[in-house]
C-alpha angles and dihedrals in degrees: 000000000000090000092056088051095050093048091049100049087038086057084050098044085045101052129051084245091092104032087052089049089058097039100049087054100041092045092049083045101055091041081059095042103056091039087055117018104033093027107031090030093221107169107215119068082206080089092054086044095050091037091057098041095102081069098077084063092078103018097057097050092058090046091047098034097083108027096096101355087071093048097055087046102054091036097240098123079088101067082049090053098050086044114121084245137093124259085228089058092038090056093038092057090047097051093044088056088065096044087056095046090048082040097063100066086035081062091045080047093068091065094065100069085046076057101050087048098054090052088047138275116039139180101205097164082062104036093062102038084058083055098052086036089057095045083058098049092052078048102058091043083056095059093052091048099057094040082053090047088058099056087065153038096218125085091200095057092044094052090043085048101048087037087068111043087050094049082054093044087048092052093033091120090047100043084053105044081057090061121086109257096246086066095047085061091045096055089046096053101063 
């Protein structure tokens, strides 16, 4: 498992996949830290995090759409299957990979609230359970995506599918509060 890791951050950290990835989230993070938190002095980084949310939308598809996808089409998964590994520790280390990749800015992240201390008022408690709260939330989009990744061969449907779900997941509340509420209850009660 921890070769398959390595070989799958190393393909992130080799390619521009997972530097974009960082830098796209830590450059949306500090616009909307420095419009809420330095100019409209607003004391608690959950409003950046929320704020920059919609991010993950784009962000995690391009980290998830090759993962498995790539292996089926190049036929590679394979050589994964006939490992002397388990399917279960194949998919782990992958996965992993990803955590790690959505974890690195999560880790940048716990400087801002040192940030927002040294200029006054913080909430630190907070500040740092919406860190950990975010980095489960990319998480748990990681883990879509890939399960997405594994349903095809190509990296454009499993974007385009991933991208989806997690456009309908994003807009969820508001999908909901357009309903009649007879229908709310109904889709709650399954």
């Amino acid at each position: 498992m921890t070769a398959i890791y390595k070989r799958e951050l190393k393909s992130y950290l080799t390619s521009m996949v997972g530097y974009l990835f960082i830098f796209f989230i830590l450059v949306l993070t500090g616009i909307y830290f420095s419009a809420y938190q330095l100019s409209a002095a607003y004391p608690k980084f959950e409003y950046t995090l929320s704020a920059i949310t919609f991010a993950f939308l784009i962000g995690v598809p391009i980290l998830t759409m090759r993962v498995l996808a790539e292996e089926r089409k190049q036929k590679t998964d394979q050589l994964l299957l006939t490992a002397p590994v388990s399917l279960w520790k194949v998919v782990l280390g992958k996965y992993l990979a990803m955590v790690t990749v959505i974890g690195i800015p999560n880790v940048i992240f716990c400087a801002f609230p040192l940030i927002i201390k040294a200029q006054g008022t913080a909430y630190l408690k907070v500040d740092y359970i919406s860190i950990g709260v975010f980095f489960l939330l990319g998480c748990v989009y990681a883990a879509i995506g890939m399960f997405l990744s594994a349903l095809t061969e190509s990296q454009m449907i499993a974007f385009i599918s991933t991208f989806g779900i997690l456009l309908i997941l994003y807009l969820w509340n508001g999908i909901l509060s357009m309903l009649p509420s007879s229908a709310v209850s109904g889709c709650l009660s399954f």
